[in-house]
C-alpha positions as CSV (number, residue, x, y, z in Angstrom):
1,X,46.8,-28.6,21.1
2,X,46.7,-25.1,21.9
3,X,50.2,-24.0,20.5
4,X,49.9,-26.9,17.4
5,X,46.9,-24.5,16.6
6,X,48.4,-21.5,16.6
7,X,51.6,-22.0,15.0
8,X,49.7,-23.6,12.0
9,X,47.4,-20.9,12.1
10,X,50.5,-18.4,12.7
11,X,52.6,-20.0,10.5
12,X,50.3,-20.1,7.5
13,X,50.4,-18.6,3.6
14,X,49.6,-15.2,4.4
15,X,52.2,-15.7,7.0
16,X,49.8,-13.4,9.8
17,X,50.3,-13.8,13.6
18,X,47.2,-15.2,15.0
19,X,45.6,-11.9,16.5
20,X,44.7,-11.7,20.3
21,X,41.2,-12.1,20.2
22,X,41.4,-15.4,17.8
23,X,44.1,-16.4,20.7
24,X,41.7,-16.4,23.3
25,X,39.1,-18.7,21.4
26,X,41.4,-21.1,20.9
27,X,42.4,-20.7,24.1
28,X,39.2,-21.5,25.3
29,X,38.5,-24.2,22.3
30,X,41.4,-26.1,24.1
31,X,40.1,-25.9,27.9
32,X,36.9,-26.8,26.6
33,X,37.9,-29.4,24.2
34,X,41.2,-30.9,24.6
35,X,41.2,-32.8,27.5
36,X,38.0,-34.9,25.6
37,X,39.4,-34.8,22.7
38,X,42.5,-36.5,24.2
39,X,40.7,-38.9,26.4
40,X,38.8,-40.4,23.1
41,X,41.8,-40.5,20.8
42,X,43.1,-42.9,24.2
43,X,40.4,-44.6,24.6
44,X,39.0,-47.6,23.1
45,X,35.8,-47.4,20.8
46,X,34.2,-49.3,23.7
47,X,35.6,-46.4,25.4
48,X,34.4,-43.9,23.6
49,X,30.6,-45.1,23.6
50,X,30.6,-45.6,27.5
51,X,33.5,-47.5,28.7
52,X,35.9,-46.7,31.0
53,X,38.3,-44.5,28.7
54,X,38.6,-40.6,29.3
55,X,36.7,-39.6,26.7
56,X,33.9,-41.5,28.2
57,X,34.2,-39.8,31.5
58,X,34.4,-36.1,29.1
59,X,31.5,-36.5,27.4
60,X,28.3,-36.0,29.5
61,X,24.5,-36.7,28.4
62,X,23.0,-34.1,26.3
63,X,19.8,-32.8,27.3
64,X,17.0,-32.9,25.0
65,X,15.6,-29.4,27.1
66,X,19.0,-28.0,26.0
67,X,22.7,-28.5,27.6
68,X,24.6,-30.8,29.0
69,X,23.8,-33.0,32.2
70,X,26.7,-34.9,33.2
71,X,26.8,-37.4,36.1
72,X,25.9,-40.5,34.0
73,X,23.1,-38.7,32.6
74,X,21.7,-37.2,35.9
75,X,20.8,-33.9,35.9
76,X,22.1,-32.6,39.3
77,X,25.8,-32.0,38.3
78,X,26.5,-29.2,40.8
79,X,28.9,-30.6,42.3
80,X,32.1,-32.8,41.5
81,X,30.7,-35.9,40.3
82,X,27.8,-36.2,42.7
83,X,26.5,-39.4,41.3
84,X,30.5,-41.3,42.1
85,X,29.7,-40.7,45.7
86,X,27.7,-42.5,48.1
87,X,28.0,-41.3,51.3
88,X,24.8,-42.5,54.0
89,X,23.8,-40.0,56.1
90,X,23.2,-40.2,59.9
91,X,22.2,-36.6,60.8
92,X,18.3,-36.2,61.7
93,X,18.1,-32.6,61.7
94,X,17.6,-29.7,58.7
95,X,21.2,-29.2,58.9
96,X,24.3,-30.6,60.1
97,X,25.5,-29.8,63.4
98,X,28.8,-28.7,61.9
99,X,27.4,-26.5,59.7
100,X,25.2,-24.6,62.1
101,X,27.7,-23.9,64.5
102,X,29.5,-22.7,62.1
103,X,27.5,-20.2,60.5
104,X,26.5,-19.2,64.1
105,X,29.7,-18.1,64.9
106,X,30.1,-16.1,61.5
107,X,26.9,-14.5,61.5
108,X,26.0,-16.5,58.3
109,X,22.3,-17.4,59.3
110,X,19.6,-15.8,56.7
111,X,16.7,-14.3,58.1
112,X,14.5,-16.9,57.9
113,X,16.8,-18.9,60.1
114,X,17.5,-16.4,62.9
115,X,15.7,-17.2,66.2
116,X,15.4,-13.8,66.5
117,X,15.4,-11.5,63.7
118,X,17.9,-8.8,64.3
119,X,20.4,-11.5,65.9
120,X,22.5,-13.1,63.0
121,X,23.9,-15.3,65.4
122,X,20.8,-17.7,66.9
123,X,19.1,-20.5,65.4
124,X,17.2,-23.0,66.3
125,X,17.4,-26.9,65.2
126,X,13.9,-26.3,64.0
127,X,15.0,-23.0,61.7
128,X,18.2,-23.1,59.7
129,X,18.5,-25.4,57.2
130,X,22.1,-27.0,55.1
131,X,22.7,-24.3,52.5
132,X,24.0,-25.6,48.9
133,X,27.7,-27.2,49.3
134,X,28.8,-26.5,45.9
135,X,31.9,-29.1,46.2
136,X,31.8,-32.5,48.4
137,X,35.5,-32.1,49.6
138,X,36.6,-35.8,50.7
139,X,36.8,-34.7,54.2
140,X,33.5,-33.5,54.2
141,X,32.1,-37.0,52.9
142,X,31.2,-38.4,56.5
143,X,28.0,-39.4,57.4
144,X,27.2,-36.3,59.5
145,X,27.0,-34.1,57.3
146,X,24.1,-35.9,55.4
147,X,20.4,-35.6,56.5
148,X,18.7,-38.8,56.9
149,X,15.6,-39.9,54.0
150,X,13.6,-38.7,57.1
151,X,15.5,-35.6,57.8
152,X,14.9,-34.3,54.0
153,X,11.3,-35.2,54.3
154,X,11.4,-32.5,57.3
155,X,13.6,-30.1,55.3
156,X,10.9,-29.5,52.0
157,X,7.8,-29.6,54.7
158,X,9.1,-26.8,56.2
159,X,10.6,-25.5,52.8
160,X,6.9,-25.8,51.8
161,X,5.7,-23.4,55.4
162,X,8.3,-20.7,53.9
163,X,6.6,-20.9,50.4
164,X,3.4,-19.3,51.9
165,X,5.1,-16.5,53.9
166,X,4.7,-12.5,52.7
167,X,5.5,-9.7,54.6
168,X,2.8,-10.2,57.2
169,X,4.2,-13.4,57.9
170,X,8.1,-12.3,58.2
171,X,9.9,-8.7,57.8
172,X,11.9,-10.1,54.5
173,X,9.2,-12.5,53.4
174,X,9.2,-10.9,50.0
175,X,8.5,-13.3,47.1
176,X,12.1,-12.8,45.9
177,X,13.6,-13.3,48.7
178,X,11.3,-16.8,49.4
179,X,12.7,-17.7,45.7
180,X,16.0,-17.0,46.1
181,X,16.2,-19.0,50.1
182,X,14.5,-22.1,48.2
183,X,16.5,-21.9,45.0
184,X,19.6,-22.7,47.1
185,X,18.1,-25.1,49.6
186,X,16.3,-27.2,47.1
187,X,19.6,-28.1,45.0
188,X,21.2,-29.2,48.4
189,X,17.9,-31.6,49.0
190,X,18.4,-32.9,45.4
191,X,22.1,-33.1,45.6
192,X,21.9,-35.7,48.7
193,X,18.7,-37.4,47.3
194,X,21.6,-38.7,44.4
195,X,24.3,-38.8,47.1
196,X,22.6,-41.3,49.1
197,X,20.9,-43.3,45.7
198,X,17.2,-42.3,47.4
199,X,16.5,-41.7,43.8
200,X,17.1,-45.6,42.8
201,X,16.0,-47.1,45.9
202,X,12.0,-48.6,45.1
203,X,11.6,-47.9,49.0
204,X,12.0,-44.1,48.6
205,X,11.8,-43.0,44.7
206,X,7.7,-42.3,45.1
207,X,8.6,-39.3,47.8
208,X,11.6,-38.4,45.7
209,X,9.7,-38.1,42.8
210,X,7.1,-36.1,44.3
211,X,10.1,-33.7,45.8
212,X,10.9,-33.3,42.4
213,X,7.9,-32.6,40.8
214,X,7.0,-30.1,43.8
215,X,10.1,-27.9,42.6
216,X,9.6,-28.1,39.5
217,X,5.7,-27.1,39.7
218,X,7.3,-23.8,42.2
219,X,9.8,-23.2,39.5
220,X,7.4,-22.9,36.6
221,X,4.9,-21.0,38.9
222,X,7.8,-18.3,39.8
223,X,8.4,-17.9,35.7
224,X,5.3,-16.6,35.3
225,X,5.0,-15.0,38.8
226,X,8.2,-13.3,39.1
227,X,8.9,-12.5,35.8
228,X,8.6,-9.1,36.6
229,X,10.5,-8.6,39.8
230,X,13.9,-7.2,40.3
231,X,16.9,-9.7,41.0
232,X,14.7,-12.1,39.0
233,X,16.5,-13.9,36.1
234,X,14.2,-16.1,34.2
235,X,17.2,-17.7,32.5
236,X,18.8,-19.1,35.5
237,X,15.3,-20.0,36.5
238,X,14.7,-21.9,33.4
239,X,18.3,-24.0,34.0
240,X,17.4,-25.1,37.5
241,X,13.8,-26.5,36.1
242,X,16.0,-28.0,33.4
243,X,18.0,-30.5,35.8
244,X,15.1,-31.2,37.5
245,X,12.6,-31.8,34.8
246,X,15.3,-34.2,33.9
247,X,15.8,-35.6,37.0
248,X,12.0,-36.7,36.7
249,X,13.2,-38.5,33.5
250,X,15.1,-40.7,34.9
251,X,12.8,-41.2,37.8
252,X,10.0,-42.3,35.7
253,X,12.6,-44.7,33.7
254,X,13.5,-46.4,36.7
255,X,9.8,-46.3,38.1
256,X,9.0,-48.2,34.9
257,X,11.8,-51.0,35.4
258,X,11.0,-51.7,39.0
259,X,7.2,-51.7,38.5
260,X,6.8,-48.2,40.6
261,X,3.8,-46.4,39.6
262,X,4.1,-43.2,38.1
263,X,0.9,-40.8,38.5
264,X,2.0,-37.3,37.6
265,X,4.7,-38.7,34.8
266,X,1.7,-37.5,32.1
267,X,1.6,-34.0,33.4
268,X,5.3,-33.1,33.5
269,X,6.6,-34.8,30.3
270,X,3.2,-32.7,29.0
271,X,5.5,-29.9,30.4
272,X,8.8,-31.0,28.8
273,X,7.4,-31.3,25.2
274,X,5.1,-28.1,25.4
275,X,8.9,-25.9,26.2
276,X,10.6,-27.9,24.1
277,X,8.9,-27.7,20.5
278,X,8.3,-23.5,20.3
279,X,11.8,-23.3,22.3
280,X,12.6,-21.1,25.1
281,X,15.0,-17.8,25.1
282,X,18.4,-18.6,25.6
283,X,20.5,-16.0,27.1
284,X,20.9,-13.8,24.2
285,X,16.9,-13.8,23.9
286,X,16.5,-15.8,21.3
287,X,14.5,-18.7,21.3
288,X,15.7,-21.9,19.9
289,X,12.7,-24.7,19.1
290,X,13.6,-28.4,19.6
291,X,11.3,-30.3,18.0
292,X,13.2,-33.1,17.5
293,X,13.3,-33.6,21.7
294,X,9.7,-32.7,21.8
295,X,9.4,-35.8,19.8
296,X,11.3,-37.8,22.0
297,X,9.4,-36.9,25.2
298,X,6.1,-38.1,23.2
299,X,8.2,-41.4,22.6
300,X,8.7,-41.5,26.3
301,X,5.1,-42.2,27.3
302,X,4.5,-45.1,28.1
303,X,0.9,-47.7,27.2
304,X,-0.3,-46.7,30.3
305,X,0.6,-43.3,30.4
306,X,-1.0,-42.9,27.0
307,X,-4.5,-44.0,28.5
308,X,-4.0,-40.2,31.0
309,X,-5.7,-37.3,30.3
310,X,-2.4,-35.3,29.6
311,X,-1.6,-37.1,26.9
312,X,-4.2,-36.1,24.0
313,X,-3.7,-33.0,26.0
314,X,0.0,-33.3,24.9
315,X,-1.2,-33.8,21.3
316,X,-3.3,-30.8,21.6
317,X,-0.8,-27.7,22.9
318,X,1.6,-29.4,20.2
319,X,-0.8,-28.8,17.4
320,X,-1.7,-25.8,18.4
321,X,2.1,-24.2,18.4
322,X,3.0,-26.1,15.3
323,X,-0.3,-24.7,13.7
324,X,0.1,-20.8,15.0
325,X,-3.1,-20.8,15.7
326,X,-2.9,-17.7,18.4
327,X,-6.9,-17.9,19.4
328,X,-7.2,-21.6,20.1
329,X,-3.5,-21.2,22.3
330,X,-5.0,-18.3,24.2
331,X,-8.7,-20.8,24.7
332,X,-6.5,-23.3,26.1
333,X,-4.1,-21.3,28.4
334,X,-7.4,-20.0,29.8
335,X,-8.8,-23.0,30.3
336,X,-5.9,-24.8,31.8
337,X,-5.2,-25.4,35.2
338,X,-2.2,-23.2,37.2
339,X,1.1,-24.8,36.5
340,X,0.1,-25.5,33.2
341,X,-1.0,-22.2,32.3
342,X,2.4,-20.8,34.0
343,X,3.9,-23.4,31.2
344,X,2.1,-22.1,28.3
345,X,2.9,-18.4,29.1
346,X,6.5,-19.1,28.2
347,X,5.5,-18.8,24.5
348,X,2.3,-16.3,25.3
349,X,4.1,-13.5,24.0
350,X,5.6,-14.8,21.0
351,X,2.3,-16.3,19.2
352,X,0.7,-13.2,20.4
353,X,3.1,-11.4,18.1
354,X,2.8,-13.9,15.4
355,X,-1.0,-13.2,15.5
356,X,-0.2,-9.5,14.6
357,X,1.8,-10.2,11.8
358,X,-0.6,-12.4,10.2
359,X,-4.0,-10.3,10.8
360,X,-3.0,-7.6,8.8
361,X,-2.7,-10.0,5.4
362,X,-5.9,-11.1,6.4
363,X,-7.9,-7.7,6.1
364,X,-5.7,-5.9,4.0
365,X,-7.2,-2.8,3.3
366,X,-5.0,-1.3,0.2
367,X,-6.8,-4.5,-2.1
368,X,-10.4,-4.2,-0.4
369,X,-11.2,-0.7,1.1
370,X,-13.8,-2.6,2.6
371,X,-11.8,-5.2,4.6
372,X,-12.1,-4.0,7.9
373,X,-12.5,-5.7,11.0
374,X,-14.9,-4.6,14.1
375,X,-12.3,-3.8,17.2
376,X,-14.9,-6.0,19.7
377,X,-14.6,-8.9,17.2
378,X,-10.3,-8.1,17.2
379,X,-9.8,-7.8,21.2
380,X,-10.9,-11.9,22.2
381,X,-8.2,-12.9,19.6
382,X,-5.4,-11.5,21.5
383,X,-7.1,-11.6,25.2
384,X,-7.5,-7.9,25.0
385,X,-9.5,-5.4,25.9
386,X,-11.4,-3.1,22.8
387,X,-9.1,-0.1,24.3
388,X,-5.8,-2.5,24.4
389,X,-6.3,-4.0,20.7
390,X,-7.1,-0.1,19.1
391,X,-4.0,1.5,21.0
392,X,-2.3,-1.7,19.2
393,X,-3.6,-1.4,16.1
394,X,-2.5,2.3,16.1
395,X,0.6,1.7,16.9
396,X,1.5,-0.6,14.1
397,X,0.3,1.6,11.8
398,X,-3.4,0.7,11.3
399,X,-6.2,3.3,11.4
400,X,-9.4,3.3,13.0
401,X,-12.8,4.2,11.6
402,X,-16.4,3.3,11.9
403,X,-17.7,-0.3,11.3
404,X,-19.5,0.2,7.5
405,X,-22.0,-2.4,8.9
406,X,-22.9,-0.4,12.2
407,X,-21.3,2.8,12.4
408,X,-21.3,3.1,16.1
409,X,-18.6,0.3,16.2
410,X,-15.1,0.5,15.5
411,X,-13.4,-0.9,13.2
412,X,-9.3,-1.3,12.0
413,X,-8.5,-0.9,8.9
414,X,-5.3,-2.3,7.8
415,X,-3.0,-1.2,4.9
416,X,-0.2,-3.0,3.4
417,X,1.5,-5.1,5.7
418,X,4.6,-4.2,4.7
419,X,4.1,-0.7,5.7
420,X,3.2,-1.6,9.2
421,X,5.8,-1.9,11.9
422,X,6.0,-4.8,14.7
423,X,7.2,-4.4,18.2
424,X,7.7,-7.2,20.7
425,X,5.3,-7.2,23.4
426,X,6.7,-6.8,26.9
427,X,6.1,-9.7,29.3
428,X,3.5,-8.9,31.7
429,X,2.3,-10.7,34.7
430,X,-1.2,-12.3,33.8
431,X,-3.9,-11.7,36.7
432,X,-6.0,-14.5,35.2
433,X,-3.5,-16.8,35.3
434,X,-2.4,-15.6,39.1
435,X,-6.2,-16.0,40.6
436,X,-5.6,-19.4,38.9
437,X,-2.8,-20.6,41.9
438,X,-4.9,-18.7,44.7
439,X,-5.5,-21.4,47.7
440,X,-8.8,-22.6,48.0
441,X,-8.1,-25.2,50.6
442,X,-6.7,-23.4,53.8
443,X,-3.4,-24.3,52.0
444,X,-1.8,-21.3,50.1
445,X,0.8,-23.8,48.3
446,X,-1.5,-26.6,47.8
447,X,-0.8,-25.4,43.8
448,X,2.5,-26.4,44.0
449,X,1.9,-29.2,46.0
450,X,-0.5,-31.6,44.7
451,X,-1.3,-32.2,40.9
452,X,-3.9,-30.1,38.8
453,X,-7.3,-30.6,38.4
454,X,-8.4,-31.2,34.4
455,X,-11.4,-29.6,33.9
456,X,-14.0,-30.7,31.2
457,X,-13.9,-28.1,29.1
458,X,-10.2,-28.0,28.9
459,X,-10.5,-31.8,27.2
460,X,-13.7,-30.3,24.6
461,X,-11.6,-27.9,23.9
462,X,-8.7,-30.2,22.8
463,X,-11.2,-32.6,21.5
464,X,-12.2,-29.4,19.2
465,X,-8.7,-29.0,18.1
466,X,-7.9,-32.4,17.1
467,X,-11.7,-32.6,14.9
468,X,-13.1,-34.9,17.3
469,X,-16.8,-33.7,18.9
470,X,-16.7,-32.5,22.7
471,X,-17.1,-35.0,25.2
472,X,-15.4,-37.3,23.8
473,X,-12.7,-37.3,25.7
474,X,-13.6,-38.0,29.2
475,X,-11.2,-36.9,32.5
476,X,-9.5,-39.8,34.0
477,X,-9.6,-40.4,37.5
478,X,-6.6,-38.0,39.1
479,X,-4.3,-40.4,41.7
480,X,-5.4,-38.9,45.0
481,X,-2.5,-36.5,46.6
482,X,-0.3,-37.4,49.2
483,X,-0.6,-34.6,51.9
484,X,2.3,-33.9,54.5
485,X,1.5,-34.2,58.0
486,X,2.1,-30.3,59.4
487,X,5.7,-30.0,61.2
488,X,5.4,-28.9,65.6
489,X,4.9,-25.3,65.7
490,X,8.4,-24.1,66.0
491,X,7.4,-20.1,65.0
492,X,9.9,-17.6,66.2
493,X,8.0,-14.6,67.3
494,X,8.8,-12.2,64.5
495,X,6.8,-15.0,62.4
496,X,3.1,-15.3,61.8
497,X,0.6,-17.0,60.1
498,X,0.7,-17.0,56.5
499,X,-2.7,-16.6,54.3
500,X,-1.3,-15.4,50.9
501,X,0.6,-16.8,48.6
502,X,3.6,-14.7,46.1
503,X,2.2,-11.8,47.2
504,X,-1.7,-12.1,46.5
505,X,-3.8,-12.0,49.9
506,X,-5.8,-14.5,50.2
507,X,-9.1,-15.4,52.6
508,X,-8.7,-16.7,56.0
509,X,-9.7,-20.6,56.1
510,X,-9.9,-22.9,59.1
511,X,-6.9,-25.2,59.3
512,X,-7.5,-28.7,57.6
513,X,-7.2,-31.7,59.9
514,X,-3.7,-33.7,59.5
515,X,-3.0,-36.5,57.7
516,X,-1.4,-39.1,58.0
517,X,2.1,-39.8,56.6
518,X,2.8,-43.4,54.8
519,X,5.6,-44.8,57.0
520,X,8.5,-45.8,55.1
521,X,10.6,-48.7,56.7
522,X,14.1,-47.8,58.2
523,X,16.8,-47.9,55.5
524,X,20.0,-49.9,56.4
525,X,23.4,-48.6,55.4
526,X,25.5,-50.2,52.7
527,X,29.0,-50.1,52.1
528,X,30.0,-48.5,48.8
529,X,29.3,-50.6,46.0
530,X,26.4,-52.5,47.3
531,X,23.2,-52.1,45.7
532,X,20.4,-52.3,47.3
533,X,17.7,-55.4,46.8
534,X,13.9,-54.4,46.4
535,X,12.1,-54.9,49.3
536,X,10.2,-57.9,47.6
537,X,10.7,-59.8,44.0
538,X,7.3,-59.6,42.1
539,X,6.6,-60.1,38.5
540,X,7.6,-56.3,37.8
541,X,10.6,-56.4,40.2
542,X,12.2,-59.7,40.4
543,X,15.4,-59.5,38.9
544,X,16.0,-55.9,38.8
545,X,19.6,-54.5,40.0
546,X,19.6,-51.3,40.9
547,X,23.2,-51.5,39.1
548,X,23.1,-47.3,38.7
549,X,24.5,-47.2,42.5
550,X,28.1,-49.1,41.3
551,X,31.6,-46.9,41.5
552,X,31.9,-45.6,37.8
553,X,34.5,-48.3,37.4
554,X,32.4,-51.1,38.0
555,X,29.5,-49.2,36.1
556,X,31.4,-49.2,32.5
557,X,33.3,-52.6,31.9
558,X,35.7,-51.8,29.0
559,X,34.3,-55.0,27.2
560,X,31.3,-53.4,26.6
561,X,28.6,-50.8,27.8
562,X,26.5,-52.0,30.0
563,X,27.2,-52.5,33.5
564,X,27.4,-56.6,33.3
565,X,24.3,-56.4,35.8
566,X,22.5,-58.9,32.2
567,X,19.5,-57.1,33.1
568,X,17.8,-55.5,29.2
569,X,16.3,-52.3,31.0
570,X,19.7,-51.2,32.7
571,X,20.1,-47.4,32.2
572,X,24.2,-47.5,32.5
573,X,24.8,-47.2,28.7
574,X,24.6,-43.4,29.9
């Protein structure tokens, strides 16, 4: 396809060689394209639209957050096709035995895992943890080198113990350095959670999804948190909360066809659509709204999920963006509990900025010398202080002079607008919105952890917003949290006691008492192939095949697109 383009290109009426830099596009035109373009001119229509032709296998799902997810619409495409292998695992430690002798013998352990800090070459069972295997090479696909359901489970409890460490806890326990250890261990954990179909299994998905919606609630805390810190990059950030924000799609999807309950699905679609609809920077800084997937995250709740709080809260944020209005946003960022306040800073800046473009042709001086505005009326607007807002004011070209009214206040007086000049505002790390996530509990990472509070006056605000009177909608009841039983105290001596979390000291609390775990029921190994039967057939479950764990072949008949399993809610048309 490649040389057919450039010899009609070459070869044209103004008879011009292709140059080098039009080369290389279509170079990478063909890489990117031709393969799929060949596998759907092969294929079948049935093909084409999900059947077993190339051009089915080429074309991967396309994420309504923004680029492509692949796998049969799974998010966590890391690898080669992670969702085509199953693979159970046997191994009941944090890593593989393989792997950690291994990295012993290289000196490949990272700090956190050293028995020992200045010894690269001692761990412990209880330390080191399976780094991110970017490739599942065939003869790696044994069961050893897969952590049991109850292995994981171990892994992100003590993920969750190096989440509250800072420098007093460790020597490198520097939040960047937390960040970057979990970044790669959590897309291992995920990677075997779809390895092993824990994710479509009734038995395991309520733990799974509340894996998932733990690192997404660490990655949207360490947007706001971190935005500021060197070796930070927000974008990669923002791709990793992609995959697993969409991982929780399909979670909830197959929670609804199997009858599992989902408590927190309000909160994080709340999430989705509030990114989604003012768009976030891409890598050239530019920020790219999606309203249309906005939409179809609203679509997504469900009857009862339209009964939760977070859902008129939903309606609220979105009215708000889609309105510009910059001083009911700020009322409701302040008002909003941690992770959601860490969501809503992702477009802080930018209606801040709008807000400063639109003031000015609201008191425009050069019609009205006397449409000026006080600076202590000015500063709430744009959550700053009376010094902040004047220095502002001044430097977009505004002057300041005393309030006719009351001349001992200050006033801006604005002239044409066109006149001014605009700046973007640099992206600061909000105190308010960091004492926000400080642990009250003993429990530094219980924000993370267990879902937010709504407060009252976070719904009369909303309530305000959409023209209804305050109080009239009421907090729902909050599903109670499902705390982890603490792992054996396995602390090497270069560790300590953590009482702080991403770098904010914290009180000391006495330790809360333990509780207890749910027990889940052993899982028995099945072949490849063999999906496994809900535990029991009730009015919500009978019937259901959990037809996503087939072999691709078996997945996309050619005859047509489902996966033959006759059930109506079957997600294989991805």
């Amino acid at each position: 396809q490649q040389q057919q383009q450039q010899q009609e290109q070459g070869s044209g009426s103004t008879g011009e060689p292709v140059g080098e830099e039009k080369a290389a596009r279509l170079k990478a035109r063909a890489l990117r394209f031709g393969k799929g373009a060949a596998g759907a001119a092969g294929g079948s229509a049935a093909g084409s639209m999900g059947g077993d032709g190339e051009g089915a296998a080429m074309a991967p799902f396309r994420s309504p957050l923004g680029g492509d997810t692949g796998s049969g619409g799974r998010a966590m495409d890391d690898g080669i096709g992670d969702a085509d292998i199953f693979v159970v695992g046997t191994c009941e430690d944090m890593c593989p035995a393989k792997e950690r002798e291994a990295r012993e013998g290289n000196g490949e352990l990272h700090p956190f895992e050293r028995v020992q800090y200045n010894n690269p070459k001692l761990t412990s069972p209880d330390l080191i943890i399976k780094r991110t295997v970017r490739n599942y090479e065939q003869e790696n696909q044994i069961p050893t080198n897969f952590r049991t359901f109850g292995a994981l489970d171990k892994t992100m409890r003590h993920l969750r113990r190096i989440m509250d460490w800072t420098t007093t806890d460790h020597p490198r326990a520097e939040p960047i350095v937390i960040y970057e250890f979990l970044w790669d261990r959590y897309r291992e954990v995920r990677k075997e959670i779809v390895t092993q179909r824990f994710n479509t299994n009734p038995v395991n998905l309520p733990q799974v999804m509340a894996w998932n919606e733990e690192v997404a609630r660490y990655f949207i805390a360490c947007s706001h948190e971190l935005i500021n810190t060197k070796g930070f990059s927000a974008i990669l950030n923002q791709e990793q909360l992609n995959k697993v924000l969409m991982d929780l799609l399909g979670d909830y999807r197959t929670c609804v066809d199997l009858g599992v309950p989902t408590p927190n699905a309000g909160e994080f679609k709340c999430y989705m659509a509030t990114m989604m609809y003012a768009g976030l920077e891409n890598k050239s800084g530019k920020k790219i709204p999606n309203k249309f997937g906005a939409f179809e995250v609203l679509r997504s709740f469900t009857a009862q999920e339209q009964e939760d709080s977070w859902f008129p809260i939903t309606l609220g944020i979105l009215a708000t963006l889609a309105n510009k209005d910059v001083h009911a946003y700020i009322q409701l960022a302040k008002a909003a509990p941690y992770p959601l306040a860490c969501v809503l800073f992702m477009h802080y800046g930018s209606m801040k900025e709008h807000g400063f473009r639109i003031t000015p042709h609201a008191y425009n001086a050069s019609a009205d010398p006397e449409n000026v505005v006080p600076v202590p009326a000015l500063a709430p607007m744009f959550d700053l202080t009376t010094k902040g807002i004047s220095a502002k004011c001044v430097s977009m070209g505004a002057e300041l002079g005393p309030y006719p009214e009351d001349p001992s206040v200050e006033a801006v007086r604005f002239p044409d607008p066109s006149s001014l000049s605009y700046s973007s505002l640099k992206k600061q790390v909000q105190p308010w919105i960091s004492n926000k996530g400080s642990a009250k509990t003993g429990n530094p990472s219980a924000a993370i952890v267990n879902p937010p509070t709504l407060s009252p006056a976070l719904l009369d605000l909303v309530a305000r917003i959409q023209g209804k009177p305050p109080g009239t909608l009421n907090v729902r009841p909050q599903p109670p949290s499902q705390p982890h039983q603490p792992l054996p105290s396995t602390t090497p001596s270069h560790v300590r006691p953590t009482t702080s979390m991403f770098g904010f000291p914290q009180p000391q609390q006495p330790t809360l008492q333990p509780h207890q775990q749910q027990q889940q029921p052993p899982l028995t190994p099945l072949p490849f192939g063999v999906s496994p039967t809900p535990p029991a057939a009730t009015a919500t479950t009978a019937g259901v095949l959990l037809c996503c764990c087939l072999p691709l072949s078996k997945r996309h008949p050619p005859a047509q697109a489902r996966c033959g399993c006759g059930n109506s809610g079957c997600h294989c048309l991805l």
